[in-house]
C-alpha positions in Angstrom: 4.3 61.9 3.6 3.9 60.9 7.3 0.3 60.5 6.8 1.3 57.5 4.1 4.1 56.3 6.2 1.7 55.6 9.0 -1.0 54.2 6.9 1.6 51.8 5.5 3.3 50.9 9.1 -0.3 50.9 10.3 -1.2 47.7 7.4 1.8 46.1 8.3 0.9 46.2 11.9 -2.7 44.5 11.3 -1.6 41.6 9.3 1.0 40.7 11.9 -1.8 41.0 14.6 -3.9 39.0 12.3 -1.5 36.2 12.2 -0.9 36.3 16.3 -4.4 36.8 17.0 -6.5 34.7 19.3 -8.7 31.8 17.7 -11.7 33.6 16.2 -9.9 36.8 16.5 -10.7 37.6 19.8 -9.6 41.0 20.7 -8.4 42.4 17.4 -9.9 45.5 17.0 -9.0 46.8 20.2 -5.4 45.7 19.9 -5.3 47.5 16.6 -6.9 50.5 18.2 -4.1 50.8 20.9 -1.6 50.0 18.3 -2.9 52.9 16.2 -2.9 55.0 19.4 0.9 54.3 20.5 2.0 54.9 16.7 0.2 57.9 16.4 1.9 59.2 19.6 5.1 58.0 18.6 5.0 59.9 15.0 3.5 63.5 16.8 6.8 63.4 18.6 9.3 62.4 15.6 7.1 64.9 14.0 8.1 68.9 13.2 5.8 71.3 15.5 4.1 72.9 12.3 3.0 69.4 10.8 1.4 68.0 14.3 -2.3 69.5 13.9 -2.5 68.2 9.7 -1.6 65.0 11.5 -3.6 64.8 13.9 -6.6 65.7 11.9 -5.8 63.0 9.3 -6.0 60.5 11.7 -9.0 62.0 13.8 -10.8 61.7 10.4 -10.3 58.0 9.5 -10.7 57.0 12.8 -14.1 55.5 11.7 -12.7 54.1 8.6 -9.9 52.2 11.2 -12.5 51.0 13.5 -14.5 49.6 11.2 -11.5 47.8 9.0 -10.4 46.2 12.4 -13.9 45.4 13.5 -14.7 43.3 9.7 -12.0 41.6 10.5 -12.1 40.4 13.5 -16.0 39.6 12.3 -14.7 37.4 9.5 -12.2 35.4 11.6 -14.9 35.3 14.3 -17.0 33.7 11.7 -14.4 31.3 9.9 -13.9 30.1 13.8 -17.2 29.3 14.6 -18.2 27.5 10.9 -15.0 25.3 11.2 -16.1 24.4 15.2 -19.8 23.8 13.4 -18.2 21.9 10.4 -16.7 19.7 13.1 -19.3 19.0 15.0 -20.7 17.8 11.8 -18.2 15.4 10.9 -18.6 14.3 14.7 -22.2 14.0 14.5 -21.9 12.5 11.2 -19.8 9.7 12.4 -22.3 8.8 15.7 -24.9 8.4 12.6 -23.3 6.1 10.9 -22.4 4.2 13.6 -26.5 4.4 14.9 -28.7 5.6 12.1 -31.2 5.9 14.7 -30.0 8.7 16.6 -30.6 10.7 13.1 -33.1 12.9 15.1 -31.1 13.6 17.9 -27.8 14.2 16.1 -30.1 17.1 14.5 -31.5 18.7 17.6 -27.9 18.9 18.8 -26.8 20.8 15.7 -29.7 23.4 16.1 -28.7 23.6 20.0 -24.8 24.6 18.2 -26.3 27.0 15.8 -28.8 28.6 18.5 -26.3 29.7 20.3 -23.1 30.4 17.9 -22.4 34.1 17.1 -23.4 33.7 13.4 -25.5 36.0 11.6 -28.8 34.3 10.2 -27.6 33.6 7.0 -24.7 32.2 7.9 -26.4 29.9 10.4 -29.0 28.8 7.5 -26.0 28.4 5.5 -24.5 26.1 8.6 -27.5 24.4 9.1 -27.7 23.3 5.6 -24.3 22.0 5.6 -25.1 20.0 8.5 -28.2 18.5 7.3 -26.5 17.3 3.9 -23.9 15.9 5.9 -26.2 13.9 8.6 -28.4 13.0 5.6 -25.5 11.7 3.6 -24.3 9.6 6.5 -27.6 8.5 7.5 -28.4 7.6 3.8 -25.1 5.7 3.6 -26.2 3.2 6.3 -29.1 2.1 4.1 -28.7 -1.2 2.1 -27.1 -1.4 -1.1 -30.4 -2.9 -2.5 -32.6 -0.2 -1.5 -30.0 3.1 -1.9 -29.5 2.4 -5.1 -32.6 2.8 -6.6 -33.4 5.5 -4.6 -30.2 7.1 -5.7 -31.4 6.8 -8.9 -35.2 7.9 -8.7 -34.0 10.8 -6.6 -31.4 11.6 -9.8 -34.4 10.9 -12.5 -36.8 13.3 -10.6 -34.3 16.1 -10.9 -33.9 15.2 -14.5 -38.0 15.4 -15.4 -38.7 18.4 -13.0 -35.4 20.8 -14.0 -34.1 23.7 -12.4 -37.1 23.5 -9.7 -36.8 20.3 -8.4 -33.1 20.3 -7.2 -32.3 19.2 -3.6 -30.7 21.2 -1.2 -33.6 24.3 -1.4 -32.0 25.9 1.8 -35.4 27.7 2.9 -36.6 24.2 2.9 -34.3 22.1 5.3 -35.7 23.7 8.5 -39.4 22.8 7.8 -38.0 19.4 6.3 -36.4 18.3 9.4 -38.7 20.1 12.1 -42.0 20.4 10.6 -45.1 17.9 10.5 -43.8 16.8 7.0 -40.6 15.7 8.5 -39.3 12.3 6.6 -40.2 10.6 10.3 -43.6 11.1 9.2 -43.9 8.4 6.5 -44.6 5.4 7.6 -43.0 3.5 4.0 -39.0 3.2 5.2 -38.1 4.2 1.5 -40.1 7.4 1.7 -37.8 8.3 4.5 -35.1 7.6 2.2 -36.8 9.6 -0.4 -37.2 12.4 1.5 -33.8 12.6 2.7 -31.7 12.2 0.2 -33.7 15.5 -1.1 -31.7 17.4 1.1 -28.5 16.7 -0.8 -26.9 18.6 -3.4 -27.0 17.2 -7.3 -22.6 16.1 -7.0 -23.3 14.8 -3.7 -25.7 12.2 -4.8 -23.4 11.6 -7.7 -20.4 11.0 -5.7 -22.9 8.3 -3.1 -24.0 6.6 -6.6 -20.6 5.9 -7.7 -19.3 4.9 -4.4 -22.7 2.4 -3.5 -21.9 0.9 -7.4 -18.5 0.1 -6.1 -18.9 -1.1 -2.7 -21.5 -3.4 -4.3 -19.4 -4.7 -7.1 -17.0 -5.6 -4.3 -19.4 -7.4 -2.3 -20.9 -9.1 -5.1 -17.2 -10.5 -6.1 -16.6 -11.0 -2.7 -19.7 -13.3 -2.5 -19.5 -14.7 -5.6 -16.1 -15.8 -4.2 -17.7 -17.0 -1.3 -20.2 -19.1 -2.8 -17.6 -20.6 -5.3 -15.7 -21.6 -2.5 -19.1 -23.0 -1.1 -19.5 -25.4 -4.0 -16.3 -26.2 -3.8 -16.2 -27.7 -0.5 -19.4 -29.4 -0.3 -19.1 -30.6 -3.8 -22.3 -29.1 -5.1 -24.4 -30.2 -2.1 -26.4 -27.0 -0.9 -29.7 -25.9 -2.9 -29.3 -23.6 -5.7 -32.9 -21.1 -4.4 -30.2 -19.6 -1.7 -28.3 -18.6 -4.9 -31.6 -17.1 -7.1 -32.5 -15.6 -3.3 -29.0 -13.8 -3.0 -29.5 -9.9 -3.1 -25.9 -8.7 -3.9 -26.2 -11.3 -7.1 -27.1 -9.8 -10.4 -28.9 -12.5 -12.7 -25.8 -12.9 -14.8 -23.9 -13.9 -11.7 -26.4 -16.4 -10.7 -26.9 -17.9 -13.7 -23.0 -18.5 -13.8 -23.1 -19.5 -10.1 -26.1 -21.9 -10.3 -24.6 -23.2 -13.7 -21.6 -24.1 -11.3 -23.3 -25.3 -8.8 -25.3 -28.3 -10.7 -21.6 -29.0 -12.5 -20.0 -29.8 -9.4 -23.2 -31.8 -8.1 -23.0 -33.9 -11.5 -18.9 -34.2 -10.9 -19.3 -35.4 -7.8 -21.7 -38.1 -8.1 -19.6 -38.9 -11.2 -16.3 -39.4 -8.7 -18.3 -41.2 -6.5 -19.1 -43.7 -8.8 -16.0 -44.0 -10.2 -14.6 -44.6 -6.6 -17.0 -47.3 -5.9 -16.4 -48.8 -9.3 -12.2 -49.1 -7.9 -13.3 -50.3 -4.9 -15.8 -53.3 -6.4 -14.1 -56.4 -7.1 -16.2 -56.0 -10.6 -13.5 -54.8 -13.7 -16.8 -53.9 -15.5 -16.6 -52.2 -18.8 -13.5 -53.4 -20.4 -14.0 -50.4 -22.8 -13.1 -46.5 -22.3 -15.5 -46.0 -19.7 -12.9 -48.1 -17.8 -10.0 -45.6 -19.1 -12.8 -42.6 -18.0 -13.4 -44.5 -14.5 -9.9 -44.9 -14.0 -8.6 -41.1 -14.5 -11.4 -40.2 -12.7 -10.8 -42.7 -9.5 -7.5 -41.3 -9.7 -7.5 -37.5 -9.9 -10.4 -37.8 -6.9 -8.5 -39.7 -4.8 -5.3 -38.4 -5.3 -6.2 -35.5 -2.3 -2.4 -35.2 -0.7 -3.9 -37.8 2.1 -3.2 -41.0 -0.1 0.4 -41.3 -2.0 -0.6 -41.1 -5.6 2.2 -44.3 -6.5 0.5 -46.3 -4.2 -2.5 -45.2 -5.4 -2.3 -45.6 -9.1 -0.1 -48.9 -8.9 -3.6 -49.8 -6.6 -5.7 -49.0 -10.1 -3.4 -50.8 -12.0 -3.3 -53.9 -10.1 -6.9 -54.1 -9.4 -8.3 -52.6 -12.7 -5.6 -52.8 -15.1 -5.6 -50.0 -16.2 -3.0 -46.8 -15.9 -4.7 -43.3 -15.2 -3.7 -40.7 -18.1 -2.5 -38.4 -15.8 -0.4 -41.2 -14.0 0.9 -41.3 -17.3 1.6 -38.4 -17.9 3.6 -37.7 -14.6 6.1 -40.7 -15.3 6.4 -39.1 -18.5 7.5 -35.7 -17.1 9.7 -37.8 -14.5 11.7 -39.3 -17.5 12.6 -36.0 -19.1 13.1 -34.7 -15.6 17.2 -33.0 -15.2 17.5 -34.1 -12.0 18.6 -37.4 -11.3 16.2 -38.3 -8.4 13.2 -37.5 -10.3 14.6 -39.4 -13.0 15.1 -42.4 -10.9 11.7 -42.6 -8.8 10.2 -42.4 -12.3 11.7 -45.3 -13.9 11.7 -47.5 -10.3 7.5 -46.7 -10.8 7.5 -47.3 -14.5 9.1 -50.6 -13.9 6.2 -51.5 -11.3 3.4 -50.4 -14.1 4.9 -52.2 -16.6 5.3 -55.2 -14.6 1.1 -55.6 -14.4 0.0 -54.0 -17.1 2.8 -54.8 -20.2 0.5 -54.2 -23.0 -1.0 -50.3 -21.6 -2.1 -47.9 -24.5 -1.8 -45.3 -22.4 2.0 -45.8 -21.6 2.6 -46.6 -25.7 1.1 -43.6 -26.5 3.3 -41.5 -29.3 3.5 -38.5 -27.3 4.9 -40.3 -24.5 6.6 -43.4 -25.5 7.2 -45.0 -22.4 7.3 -48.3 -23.5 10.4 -47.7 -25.5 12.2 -45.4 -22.8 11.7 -48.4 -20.2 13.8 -50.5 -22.6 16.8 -47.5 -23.3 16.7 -47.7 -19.2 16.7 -51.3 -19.2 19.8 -51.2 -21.7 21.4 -48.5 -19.7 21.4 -50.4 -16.5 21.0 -54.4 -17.2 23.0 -54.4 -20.8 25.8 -52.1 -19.9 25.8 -52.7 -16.2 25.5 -49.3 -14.6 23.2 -48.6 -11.5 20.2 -47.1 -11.4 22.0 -44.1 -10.0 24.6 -43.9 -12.6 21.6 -44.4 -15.3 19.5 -41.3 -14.0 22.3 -39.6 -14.1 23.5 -39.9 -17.4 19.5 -39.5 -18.4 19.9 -35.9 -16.6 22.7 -34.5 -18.9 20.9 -35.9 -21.8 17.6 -34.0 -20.9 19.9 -31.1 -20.0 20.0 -29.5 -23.6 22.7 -27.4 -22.4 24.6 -30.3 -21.8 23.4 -32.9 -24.2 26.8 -32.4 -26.3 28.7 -33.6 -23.3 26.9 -37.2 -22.9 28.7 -38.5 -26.1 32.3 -37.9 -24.1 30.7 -39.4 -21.0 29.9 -42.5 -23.2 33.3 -42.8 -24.8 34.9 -42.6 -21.5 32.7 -45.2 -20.5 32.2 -47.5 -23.1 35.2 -47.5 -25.7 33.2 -49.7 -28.0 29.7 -48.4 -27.9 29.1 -46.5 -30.7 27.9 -48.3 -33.7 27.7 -51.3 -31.8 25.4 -54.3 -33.0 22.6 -54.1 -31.0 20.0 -55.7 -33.7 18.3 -52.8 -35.8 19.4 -49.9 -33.9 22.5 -48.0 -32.2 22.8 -46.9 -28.9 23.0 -43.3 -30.2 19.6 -44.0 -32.2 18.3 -46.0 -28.7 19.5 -42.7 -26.7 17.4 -40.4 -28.7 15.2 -38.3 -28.0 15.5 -39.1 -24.5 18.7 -37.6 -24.9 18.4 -35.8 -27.9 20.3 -35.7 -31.0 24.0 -34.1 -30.4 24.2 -30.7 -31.7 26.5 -30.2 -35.1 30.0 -30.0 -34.8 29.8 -31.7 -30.6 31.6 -34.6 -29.8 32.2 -37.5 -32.1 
């Protein structure tokens, strides 16, 4: 019974020394042994006289066995300290790599100078070394262009495939006479031999993982320069050759075809614009046909850069060329159906102006937009029934309002007592009102 008791106590003892003990264990076992020495005093005295000697024996006879349990594991945690300084060091060395591939060599001869002289058995400084050498080959191999790892990658992942079982990297008996010995990858004079040779030291999921990451970093430099180059044609309008595109590494084909298909648009769009800018400056009106429409909204939309008011610009066309760009057009149109009243109100002031040199303009009579026709519900609004240009826009902005559409008949009949059904030739004001204002809904107003 005491026998267990101090067994027990004794295993309690050693994992609470185990937790307090030094880094690498330093000092365990012969903590342990003068822990095992006080307890065993302490449980001769608590014991009776005539159980002393059974005691005593017991603990004379595992002695050994103690020793030896205390020594292992003071070895292990000497040995988890040392590989965790090592992995370290590797993750240190590994970085200096990246950051120089050319110290490679001496990052390795600093790692052997660790090992040399680390308390490690020789297996588990083989197993150290190889750890190393993956990692430093790894980092080393990560340096390398896109271009050039990932073919190598790939051979290096083919080779395994065709040779099996025996042709798997990271042969541990290997990476010593790999690194050191007159076959050393230093010794090839072909860079990707080099390459070849090291990324033999690493293990089948490490090359798997470097694959997957090199695919992504150069999709995101490829977008990235794709990006660039986009932005490229943007800004110089096409003007750059398109042999720096087909000469563009991180470019597959399908991306330069796109980019070089880009490219010789823009050129042909810009010498389009220029043409079309030098045909509104001429004092020629040239083709009276739709290349003058095409010249026009092209005149337009290039010169319309933020730097030149577009009002100025297009009333510029108009005067000069007679002609109103679409998109002109198309902005007035939006301005008409606009619910605020200042929109409203530039809109019509610049309608006005258009209309005023070019009467006749397709593009203003145009169904969809109808211009023509709004101009004269405006003109009723403010020269037939008198109210200003600010009161006009405003009653405009609660017809465009569907939400408050029903309330514009009220406004009216406040207004003008007499207007509904009033003569005004074939048509009402209600029927002139729509659908700028849009019908009232059933059941609203009059």
């Amino acid at each position: 019974m005491a026998q267990r008791e101090f067994d027990a106590r004794l295993k309690e003892r050693t994992a609470e020394e185990q937790q307090q003990a030094q880094p690498g264990g330093f000092g365990f076992t012969e903590a342990m042994m003068a822990h095992l020495e006080k307890s065993r005093e302490q449980a001769l005295k608590e014991l009776p006289a005539g159980s002393r000697d059974a005691f005593n024996r017991h603990v004379e006879a595992q002695r050994d066995r103690y020793i030896n349990g205390f020594a292992a594991i003071e070895a292990g945690e000497n040995e988890r300290y040392f590989q965790q300084g090592l992995e370290e060091e590797g993750i240190r060395l590994a970085s200096e790599v990246r950051e120089n591939p050319d110290g490679l060599e001496e990052a390795f001869e600093q790692a052997r100078t660790l090992l040399s002289a680390a308390p490690l058995p020789a297996e588990g400084k083989k197993a150290a070394y190889a750890k190393i050498s993956e990692t430093l080959a790894e980092s080393w191999a990560e340096t390398r262009p896109l271009e050039e790892l990932l073919p190598a990658i790939g051979d290096e992942l083919a080779r395994r495939e065709f040779a099996g079982p025996e042709g798997l990297g990271n042969e541990l008996e290997r990476v010593g006479e790999t690194v050191n010995g007159p076959d050393r990858p230093e010794a090839f004079a072909d860079e990707s031999q080099v390459l070849a040779e090291r990324l033999k030291l690493l293990p089948g999921e490490t090359l798997g993982r470097m694959q997957a990451n090199a695919v992504k970093s150069r999709a995101a430099i490829a977008a990235g320069e794709v990006g660039k180059i986009e932005r490229r044609i943007e800004a110089s309008f096409g003007q750059f050759d398109k042999s720096e595109i087909e000469a563009n590494g991180l470019l597959d084909p399908r991306q330069k075809t796109r980019l070089i298909g880009q490219l010789e648009v823009a050129k042909k769009e810009h010498i389009a614009n220029i043409e079309a800018a030098n045909w509104l400056l001429s004092s020629e009106e040239g083709d009276r046909g739709p290349q003058r429409q095409k010249n026009a909204n092209r005149a337009f939309t290039f010169l319309e850069n933020g730097e030149i008011d577009r009002d100025t610009l297009a009333l510029k066309i108009v005067e000069t060329k007679g002609v109103v760009p679409e998109s002109y057009a198309a902005a007035l149109s939006k301005g008409t159906r606009s619910n605020e009243p200042e929109v409203i109100l530039r809109a019509y002031e610049n309608l006005a102006k258009v209309l005023a040199l070019a009467p006749q303009s397709a593009v203003l009579a145009k169904r969809e937009r109808n211009l023509v026709d709004r101009f004269e519900k405006w003109t009723l609004l403010t020269k037939g029934y008198g109210l200003s240009p600010e009161d006009a826009a405003e009653t405009l902005a609660k017809g465009n309002d569907s939400g408050s559409a029903h309330n514009l008949e009220e406004a009216f009949d406040r207004q003008f007592p007499d207007w509904e059904g009033k003569d005004l030739g074939s048509q009402t004001l209600r029927e002139l009102l729509t659908p700028a204002v849009t019908r009232f809904p059933e059941g609203s107003g009059g």
